[in-house]
C-alpha positions in Angstrom: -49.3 -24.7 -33.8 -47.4 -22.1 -31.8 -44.0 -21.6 -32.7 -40.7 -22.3 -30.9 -40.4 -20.6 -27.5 -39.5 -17.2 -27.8 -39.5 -16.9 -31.3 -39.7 -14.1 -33.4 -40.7 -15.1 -36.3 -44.8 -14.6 -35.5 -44.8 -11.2 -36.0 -41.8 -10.8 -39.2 -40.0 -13.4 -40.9 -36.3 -13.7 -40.7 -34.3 -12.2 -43.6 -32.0 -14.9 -43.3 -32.0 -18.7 -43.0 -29.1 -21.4 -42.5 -30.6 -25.2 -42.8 -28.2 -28.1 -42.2 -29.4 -31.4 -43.9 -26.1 -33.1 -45.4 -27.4 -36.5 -46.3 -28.6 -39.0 -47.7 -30.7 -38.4 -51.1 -33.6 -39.5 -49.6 -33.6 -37.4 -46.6 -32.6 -34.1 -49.0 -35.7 -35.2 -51.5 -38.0 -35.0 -48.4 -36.1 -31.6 -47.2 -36.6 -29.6 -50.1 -40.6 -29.4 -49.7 -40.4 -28.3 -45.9 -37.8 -25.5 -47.6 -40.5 -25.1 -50.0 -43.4 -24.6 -47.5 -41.0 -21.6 -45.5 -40.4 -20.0 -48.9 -43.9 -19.4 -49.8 -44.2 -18.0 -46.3 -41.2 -15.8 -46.4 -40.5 -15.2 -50.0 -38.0 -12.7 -49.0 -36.1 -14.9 -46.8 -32.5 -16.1 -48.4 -31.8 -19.6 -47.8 -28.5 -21.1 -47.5 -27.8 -24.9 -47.4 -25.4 -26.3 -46.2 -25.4 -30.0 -48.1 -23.2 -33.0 -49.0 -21.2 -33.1 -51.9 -22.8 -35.8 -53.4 -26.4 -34.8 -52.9 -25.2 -31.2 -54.3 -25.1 -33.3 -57.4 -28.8 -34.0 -57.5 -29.9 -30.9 -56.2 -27.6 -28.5 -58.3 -30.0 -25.8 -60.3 -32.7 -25.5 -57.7 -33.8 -21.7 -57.7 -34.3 -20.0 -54.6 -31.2 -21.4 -52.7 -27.1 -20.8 -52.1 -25.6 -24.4 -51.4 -22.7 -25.0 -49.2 -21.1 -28.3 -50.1 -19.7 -30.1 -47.3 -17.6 -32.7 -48.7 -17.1 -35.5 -45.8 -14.1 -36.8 -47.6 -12.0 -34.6 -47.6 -11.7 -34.8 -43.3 -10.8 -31.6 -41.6 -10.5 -29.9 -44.6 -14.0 -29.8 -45.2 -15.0 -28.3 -42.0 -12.4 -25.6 -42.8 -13.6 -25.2 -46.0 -17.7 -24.3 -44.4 -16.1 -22.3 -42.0 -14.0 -20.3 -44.6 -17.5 -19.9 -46.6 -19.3 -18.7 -43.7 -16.3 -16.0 -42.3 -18.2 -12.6 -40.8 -21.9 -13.8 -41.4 -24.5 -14.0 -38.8 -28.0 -15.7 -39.6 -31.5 -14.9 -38.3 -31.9 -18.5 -38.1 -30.5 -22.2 -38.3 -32.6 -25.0 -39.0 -30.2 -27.9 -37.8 -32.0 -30.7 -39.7 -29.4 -33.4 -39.6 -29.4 -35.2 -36.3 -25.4 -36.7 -36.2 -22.8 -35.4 -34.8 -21.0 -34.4 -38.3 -23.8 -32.3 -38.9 -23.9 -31.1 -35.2 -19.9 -29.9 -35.8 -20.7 -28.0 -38.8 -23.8 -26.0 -36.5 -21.1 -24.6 -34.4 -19.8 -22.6 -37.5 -23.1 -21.1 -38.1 -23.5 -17.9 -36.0 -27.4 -17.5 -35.8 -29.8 -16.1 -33.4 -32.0 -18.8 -33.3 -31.2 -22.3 -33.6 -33.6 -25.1 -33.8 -33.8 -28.9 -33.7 -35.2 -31.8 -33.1 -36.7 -32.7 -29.6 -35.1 -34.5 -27.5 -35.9 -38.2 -28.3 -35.1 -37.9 -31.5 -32.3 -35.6 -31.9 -29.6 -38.3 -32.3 -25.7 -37.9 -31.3 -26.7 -35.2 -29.0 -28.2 -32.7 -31.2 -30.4 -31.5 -28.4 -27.3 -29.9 -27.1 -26.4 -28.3 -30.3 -29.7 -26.2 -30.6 -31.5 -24.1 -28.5 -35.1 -24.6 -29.4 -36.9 -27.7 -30.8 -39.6 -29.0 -32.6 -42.8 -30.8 -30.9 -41.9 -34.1 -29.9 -44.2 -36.3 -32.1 -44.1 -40.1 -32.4 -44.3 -42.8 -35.0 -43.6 -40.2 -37.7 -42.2 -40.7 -41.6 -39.2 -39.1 -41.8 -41.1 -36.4 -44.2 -43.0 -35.5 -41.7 -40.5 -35.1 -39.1 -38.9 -32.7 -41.3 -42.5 -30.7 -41.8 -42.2 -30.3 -37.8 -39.3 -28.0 -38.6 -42.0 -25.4 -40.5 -45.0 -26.2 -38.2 -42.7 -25.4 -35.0 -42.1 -21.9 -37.3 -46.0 -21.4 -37.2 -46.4 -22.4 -40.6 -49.6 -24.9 -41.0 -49.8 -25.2 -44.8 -47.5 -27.8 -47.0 -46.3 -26.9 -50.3 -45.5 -30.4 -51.6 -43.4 -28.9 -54.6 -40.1 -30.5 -55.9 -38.8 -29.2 -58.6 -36.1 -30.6 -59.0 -34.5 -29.5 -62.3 -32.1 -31.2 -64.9 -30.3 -30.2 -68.9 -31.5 -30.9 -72.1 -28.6 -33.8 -72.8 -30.0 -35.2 -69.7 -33.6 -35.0 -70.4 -32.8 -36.1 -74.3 -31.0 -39.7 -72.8 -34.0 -40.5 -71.0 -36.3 -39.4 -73.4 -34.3 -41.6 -75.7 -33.8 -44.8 -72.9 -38.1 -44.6 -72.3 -39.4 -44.2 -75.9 -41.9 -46.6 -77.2 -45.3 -48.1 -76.2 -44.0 -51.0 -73.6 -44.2 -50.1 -69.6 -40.4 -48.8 -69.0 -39.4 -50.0 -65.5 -36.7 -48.7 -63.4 -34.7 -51.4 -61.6 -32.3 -50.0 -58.8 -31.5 -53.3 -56.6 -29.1 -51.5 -53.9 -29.5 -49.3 -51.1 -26.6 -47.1 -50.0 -23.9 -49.8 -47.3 -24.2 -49.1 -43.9 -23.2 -50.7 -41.0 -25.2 -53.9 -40.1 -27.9 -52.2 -42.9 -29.0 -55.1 -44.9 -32.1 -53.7 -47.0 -30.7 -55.4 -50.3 -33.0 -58.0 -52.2 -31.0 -60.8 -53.7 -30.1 -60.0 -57.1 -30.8 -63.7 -58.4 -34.6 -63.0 -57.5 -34.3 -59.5 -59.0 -32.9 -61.3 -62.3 -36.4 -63.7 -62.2 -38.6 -60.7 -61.9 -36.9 -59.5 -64.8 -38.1 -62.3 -67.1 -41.5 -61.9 -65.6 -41.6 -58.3 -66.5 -40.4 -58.7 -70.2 -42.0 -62.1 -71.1 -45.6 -61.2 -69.6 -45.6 -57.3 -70.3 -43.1 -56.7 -72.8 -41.5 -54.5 -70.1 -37.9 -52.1 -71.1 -36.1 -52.9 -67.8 -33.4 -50.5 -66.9 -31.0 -51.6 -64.3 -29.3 -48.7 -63.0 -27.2 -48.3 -59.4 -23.8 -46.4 -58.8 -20.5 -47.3 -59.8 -19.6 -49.2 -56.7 -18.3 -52.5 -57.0 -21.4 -53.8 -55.2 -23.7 -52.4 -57.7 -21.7 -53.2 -60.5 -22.0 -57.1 -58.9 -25.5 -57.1 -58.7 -25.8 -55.8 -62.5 -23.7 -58.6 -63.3 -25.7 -60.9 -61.5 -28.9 -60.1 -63.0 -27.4 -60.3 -66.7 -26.3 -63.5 -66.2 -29.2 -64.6 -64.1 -32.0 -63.1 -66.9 -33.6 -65.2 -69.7 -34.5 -61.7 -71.1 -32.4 -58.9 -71.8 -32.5 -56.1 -69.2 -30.6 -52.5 -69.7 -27.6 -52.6 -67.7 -27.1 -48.9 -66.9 -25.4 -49.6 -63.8 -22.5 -46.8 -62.9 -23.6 -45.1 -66.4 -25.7 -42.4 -64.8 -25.0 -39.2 -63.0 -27.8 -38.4 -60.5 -29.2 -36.1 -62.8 -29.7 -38.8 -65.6 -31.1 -41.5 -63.3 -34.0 -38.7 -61.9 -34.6 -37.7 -65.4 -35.3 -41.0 -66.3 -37.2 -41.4 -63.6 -39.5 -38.8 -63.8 -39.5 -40.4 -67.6 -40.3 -44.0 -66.9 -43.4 -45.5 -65.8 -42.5 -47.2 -62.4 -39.7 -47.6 -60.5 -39.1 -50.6 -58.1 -36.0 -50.8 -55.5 -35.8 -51.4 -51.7 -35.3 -49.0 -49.0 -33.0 -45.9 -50.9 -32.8 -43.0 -52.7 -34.3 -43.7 -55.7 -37.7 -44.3 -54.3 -38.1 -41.0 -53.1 -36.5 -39.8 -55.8 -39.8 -40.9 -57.7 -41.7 -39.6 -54.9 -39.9 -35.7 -56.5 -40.9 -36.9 -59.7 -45.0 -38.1 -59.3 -43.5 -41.4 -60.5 -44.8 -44.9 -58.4 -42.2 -46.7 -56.8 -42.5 -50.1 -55.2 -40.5 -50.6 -52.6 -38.8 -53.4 -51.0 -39.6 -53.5 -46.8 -38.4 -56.3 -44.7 -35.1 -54.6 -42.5 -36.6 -51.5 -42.2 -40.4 -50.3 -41.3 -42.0 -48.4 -44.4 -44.4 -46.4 -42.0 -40.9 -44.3 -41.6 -39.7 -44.5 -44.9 -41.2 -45.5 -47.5 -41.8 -44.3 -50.7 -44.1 -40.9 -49.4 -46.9 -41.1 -52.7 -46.6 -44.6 -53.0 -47.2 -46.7 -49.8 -50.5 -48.8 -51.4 -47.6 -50.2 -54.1 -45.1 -51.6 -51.3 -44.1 -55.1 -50.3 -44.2 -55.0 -46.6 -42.8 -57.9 -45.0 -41.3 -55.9 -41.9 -44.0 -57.1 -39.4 -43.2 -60.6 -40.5 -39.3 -59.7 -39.8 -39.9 -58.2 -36.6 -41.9 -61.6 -35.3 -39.2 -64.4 -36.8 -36.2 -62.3 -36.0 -36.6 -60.0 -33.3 -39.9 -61.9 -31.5 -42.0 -58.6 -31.2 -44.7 -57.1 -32.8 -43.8 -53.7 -34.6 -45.7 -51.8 -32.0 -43.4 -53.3 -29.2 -40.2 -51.7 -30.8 -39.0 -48.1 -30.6 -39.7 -46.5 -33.6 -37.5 -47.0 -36.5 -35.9 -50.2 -35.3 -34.0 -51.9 -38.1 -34.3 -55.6 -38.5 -30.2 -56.5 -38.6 -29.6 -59.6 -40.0 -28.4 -60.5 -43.6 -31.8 -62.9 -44.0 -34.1 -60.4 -43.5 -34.8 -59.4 -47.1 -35.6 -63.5 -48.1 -38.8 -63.6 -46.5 -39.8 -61.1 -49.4 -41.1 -63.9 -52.4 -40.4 -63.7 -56.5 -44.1 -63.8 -56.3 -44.7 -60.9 -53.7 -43.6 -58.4 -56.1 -44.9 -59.9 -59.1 -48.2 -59.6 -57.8 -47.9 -55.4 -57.1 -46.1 -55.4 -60.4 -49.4 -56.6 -61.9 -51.7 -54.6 -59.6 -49.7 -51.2 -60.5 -49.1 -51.9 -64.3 -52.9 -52.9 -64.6 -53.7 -49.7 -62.4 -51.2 -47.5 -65.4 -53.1 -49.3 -68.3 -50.9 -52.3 -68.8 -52.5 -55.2 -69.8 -50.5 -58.6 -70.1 -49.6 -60.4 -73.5 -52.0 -63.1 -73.9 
């Protein structure tokens, strides 16, 4: 591919690199291999990310990169706080990879030469105005490889899928500890991040039957893990009291760097449309993943897609009256039933296919 009009970048690589990508977890997990891919073909270049406070958590440790926390909380502040960081540096390049218009803010305290973006259809909030030069408008993408267009538009062809994501000892020893024994250990995460009119949660009464299923016919560990929120902390109340068998409740117990240690620990991992699944994509761990609100072709687990339960097209039709291919891309099914057309028995059945495909056999 040729890279971004009047690049310079064809003939020697920059010596320094800005990259804006604040949020969420998922969206960081599938930035860190495009950063990945431009390291190996400008090992010189110093990287500097500018990134959320709370995905700073996960990410904390990786080699090869300075973090700039932006902490969204904080209001003004934190844009001061960026700009206070950033005082008297100029970049050979910004790689504004967060289409909103917090992230668009924060690119006007990055002096850089070049700037580049998304194209035009899909820079959201504006972006296109924030950014100089974009990517090659390219359709019906997932989100990973949206973000690759960021390398390919910088002439670089080959992916490094790498993520190496790194966490301590006491971390690794919990996990090591929470997944010992011979019995599939499964990793339950039941809820997505709120949004606004986002409904992508299962209800956690079905979660609790699948559960049962998992430990009576497999002699499954189930860990139940989720934030500390008082939504998550509901649904792990729900499925304790909703479970025949006894589950793990680890819900608001784990820092980000426990729950991806024990992911990359565990044997599967099964949630709906959030971090955690690509989490397990960083960690070579299958995921199944929960589809109904939202289209999987965009984001779904990236190394798992045969293990999903894809009831989106079903959503679109009974909810929306269109085939997927007559919506724009991305189009989110909003409506609170969405997620029941998914069955007990749905997942049950890719639970069987993908613990029969690990060497799980059921109890006879």
């Amino acid at each position: 591919m040729t890279p971004f009009r009047n690049s310079p970048f064809s003939n020697r690589s920059p010596t320094t690199i800005c990259v804006i990508r604040l949020s969420a977890i998922g969206d960081c997990c599938h930035t860190l291999p495009v950063l990945r891919t431009i390291q190996q073909q400008w090992p010189e270049a110093k990287i500097t990310w500018i990134i959320g406070k709370t995905e700073y958590a996960l990410m904390k440790g990786l080699k090869g990169f300075e973090f700039i926390t932006f902490d969204k909380s904080d209001g003004l502040n934190a844009y001061k706080e960026v700009r206070h960081k950033l005082a008297g540096r100029r970049f050979d390049l910004l790689l504004h990879m967060h289409p909103n218009m917090r992230a668009n803010l924060l690119s006007l305290l990055v002096k850089a030469r070049f700037t580049l973006g998304y194209d035009r259809p899909r820079a959201k909030d504006y972006q296109w105005l924030f950014t100089r030069n974009k990517i090659a408008e390219k359709r019906n993408q997932h989100v990973m490889d949206q973000l690759f267009g960021f390398s390919e538009a910088l002439g670089i062809t080959d992916r490094q899928l790498i993520w190496d994501i790194p966490y301590d000892d006491a971390a690794r020893a919990k996990a090591e500890k929470l997944c010992a024994g011979e019995a599939p250990v499964v990793v339950l995460s039941p809820c997505a991040n709120p949004r606004f009119r986002n409904f992508r949660n299962w209800r956690p009464g079905l979660y609790a039957g699948v559960v049962d299923y998992l430990i009576t016919n497999y002699g499954a560990k189930v860990l139940v893990t989720g934030g500390p929120s008082e939504t998550e902390l509901e649904f792990g109340r729900i499925i304790d009291a909703n479970s025949s068998c006894d589950a793990v409740n680890l819900v608001g117990k784990t820092s980000l760097k426990e729950l991806i240690a024990i992911i990359d620990q565990c044997d599967m991992v099964i949630c709906p449309d959030s971090g955690p699944a690509h989490m397990a994509t960083a960690m070579n761990t299958p995921a199944i993943g929960l589809f109904a609100s939202t289209n999987p072709d965009r984001a779904g687990s990236y190394n798992s897609r045969q293990w999903e339960v894809n009831r989106y097209p079903e959503a679109t039709r009974r909810f929306l009256q269109k085939e997927v291919a007559e919506l724009p891309w991305g189009q989110r099914v909003r409506t609170p039933d969405a997620m029941d057309i998914i069955a007990p028995d749905d997942l049950c059945r890719v639970c069987d296919n993908l613990l029969n495909d690990l060497g799980f056999g059921k109890h006879t």
